[in-house]
C-alpha positions in Angstrom: 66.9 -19.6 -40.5 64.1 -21.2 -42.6 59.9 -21.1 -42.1 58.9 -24.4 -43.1 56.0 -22.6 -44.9 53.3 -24.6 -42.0 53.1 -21.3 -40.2 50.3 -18.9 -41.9 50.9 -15.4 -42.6 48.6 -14.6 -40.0 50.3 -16.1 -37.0 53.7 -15.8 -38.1 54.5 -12.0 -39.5 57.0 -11.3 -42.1 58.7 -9.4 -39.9 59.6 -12.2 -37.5 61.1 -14.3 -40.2 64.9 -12.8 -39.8 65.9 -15.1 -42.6 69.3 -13.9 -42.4 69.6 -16.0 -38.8 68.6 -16.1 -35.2 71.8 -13.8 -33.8 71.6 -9.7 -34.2 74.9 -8.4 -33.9 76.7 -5.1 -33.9 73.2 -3.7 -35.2 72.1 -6.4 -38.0 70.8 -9.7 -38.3 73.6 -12.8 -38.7 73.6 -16.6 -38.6 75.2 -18.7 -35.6 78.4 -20.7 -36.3 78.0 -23.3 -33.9 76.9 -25.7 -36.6 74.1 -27.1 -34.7 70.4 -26.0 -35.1 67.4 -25.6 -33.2 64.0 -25.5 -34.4 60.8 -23.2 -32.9 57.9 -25.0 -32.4 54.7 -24.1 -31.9 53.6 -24.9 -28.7 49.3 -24.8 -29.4 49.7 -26.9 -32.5 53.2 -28.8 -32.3 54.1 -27.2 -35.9 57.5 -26.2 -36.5 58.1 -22.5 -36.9 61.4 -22.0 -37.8 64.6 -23.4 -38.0 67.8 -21.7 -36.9 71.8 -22.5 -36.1 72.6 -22.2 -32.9 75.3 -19.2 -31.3 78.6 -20.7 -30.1 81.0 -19.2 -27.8 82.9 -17.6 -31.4 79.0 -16.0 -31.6 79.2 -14.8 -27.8 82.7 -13.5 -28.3 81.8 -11.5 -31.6 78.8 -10.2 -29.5 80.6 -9.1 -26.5 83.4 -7.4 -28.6 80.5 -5.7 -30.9 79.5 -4.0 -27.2 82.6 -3.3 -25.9 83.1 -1.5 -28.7 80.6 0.9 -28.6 80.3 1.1 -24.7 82.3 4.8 -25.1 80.5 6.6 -27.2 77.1 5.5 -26.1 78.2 5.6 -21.9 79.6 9.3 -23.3 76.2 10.7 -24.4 74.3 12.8 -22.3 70.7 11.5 -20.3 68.9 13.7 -22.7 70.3 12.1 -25.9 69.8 8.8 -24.1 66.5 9.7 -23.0 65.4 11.1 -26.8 66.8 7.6 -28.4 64.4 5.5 -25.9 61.5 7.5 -26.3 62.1 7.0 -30.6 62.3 3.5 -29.6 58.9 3.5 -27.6 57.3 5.1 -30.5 58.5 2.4 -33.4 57.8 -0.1 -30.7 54.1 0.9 -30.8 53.6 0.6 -34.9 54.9 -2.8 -34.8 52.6 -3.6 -31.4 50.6 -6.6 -33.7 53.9 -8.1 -35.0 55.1 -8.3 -31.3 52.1 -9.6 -30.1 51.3 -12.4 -32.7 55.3 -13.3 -33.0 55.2 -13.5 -28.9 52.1 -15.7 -28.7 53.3 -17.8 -31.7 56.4 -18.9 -30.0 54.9 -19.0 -26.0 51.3 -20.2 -27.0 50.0 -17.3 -24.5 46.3 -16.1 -25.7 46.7 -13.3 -28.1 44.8 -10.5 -26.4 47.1 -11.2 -23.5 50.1 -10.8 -25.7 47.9 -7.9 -27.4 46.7 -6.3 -23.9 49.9 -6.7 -21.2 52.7 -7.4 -22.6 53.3 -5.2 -25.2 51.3 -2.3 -23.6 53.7 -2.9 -20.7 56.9 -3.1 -22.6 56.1 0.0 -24.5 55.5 1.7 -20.9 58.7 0.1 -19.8 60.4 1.8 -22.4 58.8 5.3 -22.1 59.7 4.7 -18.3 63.3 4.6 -18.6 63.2 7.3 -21.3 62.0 9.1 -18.8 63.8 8.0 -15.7 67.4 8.5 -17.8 67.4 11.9 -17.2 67.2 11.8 -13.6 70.0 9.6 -12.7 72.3 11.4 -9.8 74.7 11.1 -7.4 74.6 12.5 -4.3 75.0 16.0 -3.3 78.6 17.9 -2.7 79.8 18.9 0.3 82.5 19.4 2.7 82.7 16.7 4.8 86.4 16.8 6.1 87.9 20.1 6.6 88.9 21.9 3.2 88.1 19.2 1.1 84.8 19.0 -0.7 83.1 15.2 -1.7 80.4 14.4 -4.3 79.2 10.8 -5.6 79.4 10.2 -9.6 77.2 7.5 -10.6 78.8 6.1 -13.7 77.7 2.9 -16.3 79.5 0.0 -15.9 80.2 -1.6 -18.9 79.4 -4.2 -20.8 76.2 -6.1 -19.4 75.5 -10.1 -20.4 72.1 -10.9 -19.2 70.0 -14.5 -19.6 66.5 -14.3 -20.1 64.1 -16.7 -19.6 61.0 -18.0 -21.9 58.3 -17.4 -20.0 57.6 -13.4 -20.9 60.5 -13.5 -23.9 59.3 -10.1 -24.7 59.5 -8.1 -21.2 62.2 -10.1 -19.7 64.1 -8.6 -22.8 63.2 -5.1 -22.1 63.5 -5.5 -18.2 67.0 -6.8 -18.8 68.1 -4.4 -21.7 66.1 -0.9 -20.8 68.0 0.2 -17.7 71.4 -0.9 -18.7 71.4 0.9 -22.0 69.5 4.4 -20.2 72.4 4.0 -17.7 74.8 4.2 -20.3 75.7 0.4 -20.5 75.9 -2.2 -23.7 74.3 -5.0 -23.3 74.6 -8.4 -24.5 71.4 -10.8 -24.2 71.3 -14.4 -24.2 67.3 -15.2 -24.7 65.9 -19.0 -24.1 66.6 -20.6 -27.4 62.7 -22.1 -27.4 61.4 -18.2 -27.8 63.7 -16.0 -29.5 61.4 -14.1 -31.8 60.6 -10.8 -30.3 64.3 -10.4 -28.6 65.4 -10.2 -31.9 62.4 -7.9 -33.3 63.0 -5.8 -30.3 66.9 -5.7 -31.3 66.2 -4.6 -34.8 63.4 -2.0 -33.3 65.8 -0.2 -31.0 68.6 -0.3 -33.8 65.5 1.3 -36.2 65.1 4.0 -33.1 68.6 5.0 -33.7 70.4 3.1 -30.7 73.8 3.3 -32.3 75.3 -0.4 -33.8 76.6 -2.6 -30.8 74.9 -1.2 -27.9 72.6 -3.9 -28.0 73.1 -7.8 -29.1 71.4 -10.7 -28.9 73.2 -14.0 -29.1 70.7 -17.4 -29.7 72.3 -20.7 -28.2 71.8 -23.2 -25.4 72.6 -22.4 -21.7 75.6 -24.8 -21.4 77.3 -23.1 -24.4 76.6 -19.8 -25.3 74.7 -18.8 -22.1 77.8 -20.0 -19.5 80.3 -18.6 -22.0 78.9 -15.3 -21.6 78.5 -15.6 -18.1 82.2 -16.3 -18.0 83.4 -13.8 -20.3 86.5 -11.7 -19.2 84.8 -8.1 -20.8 81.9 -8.8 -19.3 81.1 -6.6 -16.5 78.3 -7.7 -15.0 75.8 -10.5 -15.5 71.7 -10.0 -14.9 70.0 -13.5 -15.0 66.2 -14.3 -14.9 65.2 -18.1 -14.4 65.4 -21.5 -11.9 67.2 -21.2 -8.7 69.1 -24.1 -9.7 70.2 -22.6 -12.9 70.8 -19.4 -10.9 73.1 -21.2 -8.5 75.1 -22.4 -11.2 75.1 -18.8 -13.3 77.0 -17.4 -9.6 79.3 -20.0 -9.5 80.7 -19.1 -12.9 80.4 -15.5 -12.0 82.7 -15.5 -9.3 85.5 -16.5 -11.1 85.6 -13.1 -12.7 84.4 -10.9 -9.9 81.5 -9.6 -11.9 78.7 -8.4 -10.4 75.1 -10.0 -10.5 71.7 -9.5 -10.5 69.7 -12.6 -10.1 66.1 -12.9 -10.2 64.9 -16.3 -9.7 62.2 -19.0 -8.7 59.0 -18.3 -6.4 56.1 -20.3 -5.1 53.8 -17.3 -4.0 51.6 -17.6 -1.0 48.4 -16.5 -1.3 46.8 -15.9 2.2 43.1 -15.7 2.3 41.6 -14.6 6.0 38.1 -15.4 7.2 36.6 -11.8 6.6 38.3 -12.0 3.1 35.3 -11.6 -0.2 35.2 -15.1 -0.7 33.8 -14.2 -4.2 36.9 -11.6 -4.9 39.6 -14.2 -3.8 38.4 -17.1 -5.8 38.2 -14.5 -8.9 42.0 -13.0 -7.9 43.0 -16.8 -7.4 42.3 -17.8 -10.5 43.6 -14.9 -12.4 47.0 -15.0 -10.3 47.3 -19.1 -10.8 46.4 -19.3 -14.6 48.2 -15.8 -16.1 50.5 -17.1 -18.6 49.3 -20.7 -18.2 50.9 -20.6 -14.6 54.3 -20.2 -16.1 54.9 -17.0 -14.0 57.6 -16.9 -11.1 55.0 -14.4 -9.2 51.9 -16.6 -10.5 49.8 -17.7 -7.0 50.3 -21.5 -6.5 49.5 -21.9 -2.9 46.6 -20.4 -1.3 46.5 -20.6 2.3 42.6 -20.3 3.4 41.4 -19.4 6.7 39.4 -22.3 7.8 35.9 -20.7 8.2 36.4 -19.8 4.3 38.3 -23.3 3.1 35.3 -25.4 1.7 33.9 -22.2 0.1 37.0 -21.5 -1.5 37.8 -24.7 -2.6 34.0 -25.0 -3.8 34.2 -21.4 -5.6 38.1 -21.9 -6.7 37.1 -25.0 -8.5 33.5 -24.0 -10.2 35.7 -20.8 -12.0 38.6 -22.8 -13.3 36.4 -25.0 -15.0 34.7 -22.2 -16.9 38.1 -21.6 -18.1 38.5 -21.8 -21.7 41.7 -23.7 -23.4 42.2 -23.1 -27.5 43.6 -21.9 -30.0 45.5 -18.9 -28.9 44.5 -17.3 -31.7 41.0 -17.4 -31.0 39.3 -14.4 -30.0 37.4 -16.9 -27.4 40.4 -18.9 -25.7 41.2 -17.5 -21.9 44.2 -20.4 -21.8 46.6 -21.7 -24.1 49.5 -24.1 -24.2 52.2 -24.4 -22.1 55.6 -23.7 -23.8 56.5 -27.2 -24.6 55.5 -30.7 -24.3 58.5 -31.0 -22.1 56.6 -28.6 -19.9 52.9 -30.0 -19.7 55.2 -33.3 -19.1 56.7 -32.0 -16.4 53.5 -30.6 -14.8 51.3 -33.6 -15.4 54.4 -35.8 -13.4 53.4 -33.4 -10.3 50.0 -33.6 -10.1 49.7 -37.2 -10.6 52.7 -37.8 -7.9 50.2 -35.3 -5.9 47.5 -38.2 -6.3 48.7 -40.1 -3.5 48.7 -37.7 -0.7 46.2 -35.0 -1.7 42.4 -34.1 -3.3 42.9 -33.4 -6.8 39.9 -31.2 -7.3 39.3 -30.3 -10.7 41.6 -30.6 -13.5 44.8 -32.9 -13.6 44.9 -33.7 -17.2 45.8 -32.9 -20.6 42.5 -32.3 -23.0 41.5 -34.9 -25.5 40.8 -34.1 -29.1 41.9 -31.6 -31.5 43.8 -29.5 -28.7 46.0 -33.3 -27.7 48.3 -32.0 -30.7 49.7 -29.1 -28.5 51.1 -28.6 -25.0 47.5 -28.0 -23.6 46.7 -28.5 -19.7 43.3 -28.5 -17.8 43.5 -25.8 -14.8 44.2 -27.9 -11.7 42.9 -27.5 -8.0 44.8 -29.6 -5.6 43.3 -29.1 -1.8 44.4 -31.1 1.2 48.5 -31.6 0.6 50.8 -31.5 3.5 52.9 -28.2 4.1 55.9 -30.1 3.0 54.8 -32.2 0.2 56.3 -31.8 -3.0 53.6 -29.8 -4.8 53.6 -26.8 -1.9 57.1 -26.9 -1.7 58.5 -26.6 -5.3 57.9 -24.7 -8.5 55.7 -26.3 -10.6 55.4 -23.6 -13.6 51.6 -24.7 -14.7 48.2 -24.2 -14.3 48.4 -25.5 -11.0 46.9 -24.0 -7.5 47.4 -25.9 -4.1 44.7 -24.7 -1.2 45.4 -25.6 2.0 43.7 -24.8 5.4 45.2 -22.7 8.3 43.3 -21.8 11.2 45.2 -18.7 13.1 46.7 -15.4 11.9 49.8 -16.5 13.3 49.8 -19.9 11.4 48.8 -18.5 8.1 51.9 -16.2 7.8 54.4 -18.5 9.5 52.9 -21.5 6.7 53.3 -18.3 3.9 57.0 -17.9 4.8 57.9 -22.1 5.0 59.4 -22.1 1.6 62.8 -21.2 0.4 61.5 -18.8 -2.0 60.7 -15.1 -1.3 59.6 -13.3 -4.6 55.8 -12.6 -4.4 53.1 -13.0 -2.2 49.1 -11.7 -1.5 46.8 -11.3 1.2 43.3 -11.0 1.4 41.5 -9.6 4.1 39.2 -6.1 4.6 40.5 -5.5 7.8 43.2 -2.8 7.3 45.5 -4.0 10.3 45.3 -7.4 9.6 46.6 -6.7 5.9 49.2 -4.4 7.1 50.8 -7.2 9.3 50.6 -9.8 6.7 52.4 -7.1 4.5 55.1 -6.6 6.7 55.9 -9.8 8.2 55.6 -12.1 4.8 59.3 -12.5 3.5 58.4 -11.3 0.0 59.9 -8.7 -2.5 56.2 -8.0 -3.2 53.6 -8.3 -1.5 49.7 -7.3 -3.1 46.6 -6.9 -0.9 43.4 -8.1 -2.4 44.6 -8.5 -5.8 47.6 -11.0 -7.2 49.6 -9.9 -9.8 49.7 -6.2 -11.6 53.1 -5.0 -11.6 53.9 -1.3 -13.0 57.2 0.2 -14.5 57.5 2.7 -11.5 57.8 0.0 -8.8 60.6 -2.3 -8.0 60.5 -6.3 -9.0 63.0 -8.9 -7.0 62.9 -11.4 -4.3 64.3 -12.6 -1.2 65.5 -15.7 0.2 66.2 -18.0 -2.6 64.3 -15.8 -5.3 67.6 -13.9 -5.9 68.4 -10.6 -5.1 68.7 -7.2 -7.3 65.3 -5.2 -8.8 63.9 -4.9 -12.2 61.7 -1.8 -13.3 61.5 1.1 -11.3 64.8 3.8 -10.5 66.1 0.9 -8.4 67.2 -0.8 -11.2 69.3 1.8 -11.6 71.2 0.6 -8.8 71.7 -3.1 -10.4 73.2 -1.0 -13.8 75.7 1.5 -12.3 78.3 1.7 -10.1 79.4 5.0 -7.7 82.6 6.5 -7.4 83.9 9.1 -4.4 85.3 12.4 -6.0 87.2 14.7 -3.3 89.0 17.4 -4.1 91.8 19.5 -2.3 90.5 23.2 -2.0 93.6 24.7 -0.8 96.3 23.0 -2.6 98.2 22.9 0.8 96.3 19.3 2.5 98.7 17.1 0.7 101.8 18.6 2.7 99.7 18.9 5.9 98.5 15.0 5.5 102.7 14.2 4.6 103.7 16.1 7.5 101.5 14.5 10.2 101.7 10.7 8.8 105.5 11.3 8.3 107.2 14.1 10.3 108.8 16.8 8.9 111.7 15.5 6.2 
């Protein structure tokens, strides 16, 4: 792997370098063998990064043998030793919090203080979470439930894990993906998105610096098609956790099946935002923004259509539009910049192609452009308010992944959750309304895997993350993960050695 030198100290720490390659493997740092490279740019300036070679499926195979390998000793330690190796890891996490942070907004273009303020705070939680939660994981209780025999419930690891993270949080979808697999006992194998693979492989070398023995956790570097499918594939693989499109997710089951694995799949959203007439007008334009624009709208839980009551819709649309423009795009790191780049020019691309398709059937607001000037050289977007589209027009109906919010009006209760629920996606949602009952219905009748009540957003290591409908299905965070990560197994036992002959005699007669 090579730094062409363009990156300063400053935004690129020595740490995040890993001359040695782009793979970690069987606890160090190696190069891929695929023979073809791929280069980080980044995003806010268009500079090139680094340069790395690519895993291939040998790369994958080395990776998966590397945890299959150490899959009995570590699934043989107890929940306390497991539990005392993730809280070591929490704690060296923490003194290399500013290498984290800079290397993660280096490679996603997200503002530093949000790099500084969520998401290594909340990956340090995560891991002091499942520190914790290792040491309560349990069966169910014993019991005699037929006759003399007596029943209990083992919850046991199940082997070797391949996951597939996405670039959009490299850094948490790494520890939501790694985290309760290895505190269940697992090995893990991760596949990160070959655009941001800087802080999986700081938070590799981290856990291995915790004392998380060689092999227990890998991190292979190479494209979807190759490495990523490969691994999906793999034979000694038990089970695969993925985290991106639906498309892509469709696709990552199809391989699955051929192997029987078992999957966890957490995939696209397009989450309603529902904003009744005795909503604070004020607090939902403020909690519009903040849910549209976190992460420069590249957020599968990130608001992107906001269903308005109509006695509130010209307000909104009004107050909606006045805040995004005091938005501020730059450097990301500039103490002063509230927005940065989206990932790639691919991306803004990508964006820019639905918004000015939107042109034709809708209002396009504020916003709906790339900035001119010095910030032209990255893969910078204006915040965009689109009011007005039709409920299925391509804008409401698919995942954009940008600074993009779509208002539209709805005029009953009735209308506003039934329009909510008309997409095929089911992972987030909010509603905003002070009237206790009214939230409480919009709670339980939108199809969501989470649903927020005035506020869009906040997530916490205690409480589940996963969708429905076409989001996927399985949970990050939380003791429910723990579900995804292990498997059960019925243990009953004869207590008077005399069952067997009874159970012979009536099934066969005596002979």
């Amino acid at each position: 792997m090579q730094n062409p030198g363009n990156a300063t100290p400053d935004r690129f720490p020595a740490e995040a370098r890993f001359a040695e390659g782009a793979q970690f493997i069987a606890g160090r740092p190696t190069s891929g063998t695929s023979g073809r490279t791929h280069t980080v740019v980044d995003p806010a300036s268009g500079e090139e990064v680094l340069t790395y070679e690519l895993a291939g499926t040998a790369d994958v195979d080395r990776a998966v043998a590397a945890a299959r390998a150490a899959f009995p000793g570590w699934a043989a330690t107890t929940p306390g030793e497991r539990s005392d190796t993730l809280h070591r890891f929490a704690a060296v996490l923490a003194d290399r919090a500013e290498d984290f942070a800079r290397a993660e907004s280096l490679q996603c273009g997200k503002p530093l203080k949000l790099s500084r303020e969520f998401d290594v705070p909340g990956t340090i939680d995560n891991i002091a979470y499942f520190a914790g939660a290792a040491r309560h994981l349990q069966g169910q209780s014993a019991g005699e439930y037929s006759g003399d025999h007596t029943s209990y419930v083992r919850r046991e690891p199940i082997g070797v894990v391949g996951s597939i993270a996405p670039w959009n949080y490299p850094l948490q979808m790494a520890a939501w993906k790694i985290l309760p697999a290895v505190a269940a006992g697992n090995t893990i194998v991760l596949k990160p998105a070959e655009l941001t693979p800087l802080t999986s492989l700081l938070f590799a070398q981290a856990a291995t610096d915790a004392g998380i023995p060689d092999g227990v956790i890998n991190i292979v570097t190479g494209t979807g098609r190759e490495a990523g499918e490969h691994l999906v594939g793999h034979p000694d693989v038990a089970m695969t956790s993925f985290t991106g499109s639906t498309a892509v997710g469709k696709r990552v089951a199809e391989i699955a099946t051929a192997t029987v694995k078992r999957l966890h799949l957490e995939l696209g959203g397009k989450a309603p935002f529902v904003v009744f007439d005795d909503a604070d007008p004020e607090a939902a334009a403020h909690g519009a923004v903040a849910g549209a624009l976190i992460n420069t709208g590249q957020d599968c839980t990130a608001a992107t259509r906001a269903y308005v009551q109509r006695p509130l819709y010209e307000e909104f649309v009004a107050r909606t539009a006045a805040l995004m423009e005091t938005v501020r795009l730059g450097d990301p790191f500039a103490p002063g910049t509230d927005l940065g780049p989206l990932v790639s020019h691919v991306q803004r691309d990508r964006v820019a192609g639905f918004v000015d398709r939107a042109r034709a059937y809708a209002r396009v607001v504020t916003g709906g452009e790339a900035p001119e000037g010095e910030l032209a050289k990255g893969a910078y977007y204006r915040p965009t308010l689109i009011a007005d589209a039709a409920q299925d027009s391509e804008v409401v109906q698919s995942e954009i992944f940008g600074p993009v919010l779509v208002v539209l009006p709805f005029d009953t209760d009735d209308e506003g959750i039934a329009l909510a629920n008309d997409t095929p996606y089911g992972l987030a949602a909010s509603a905003w309304s002070r009237d206790v009952y009214r939230a409480n219905r919009a709670t339980r009748e939108i199809k969501a895997g989470c649903v927020w009540v005035n506020d869009h957003i906040p997530i916490i290591s205690e409480m589940p993350h996963g969708g429905y409908k076409s989001s996927g299905y399985g949970k990050d965070m939380s003791a429910y993960s723990f579900e995804e990560y292990t498997q059960i197994k019925h243990v009953m036992f004869d207590n008077t050695a005399v069952a067997a002959k009874d159970w012979h005699r009536t099934v066969f007669g005596d002979r």
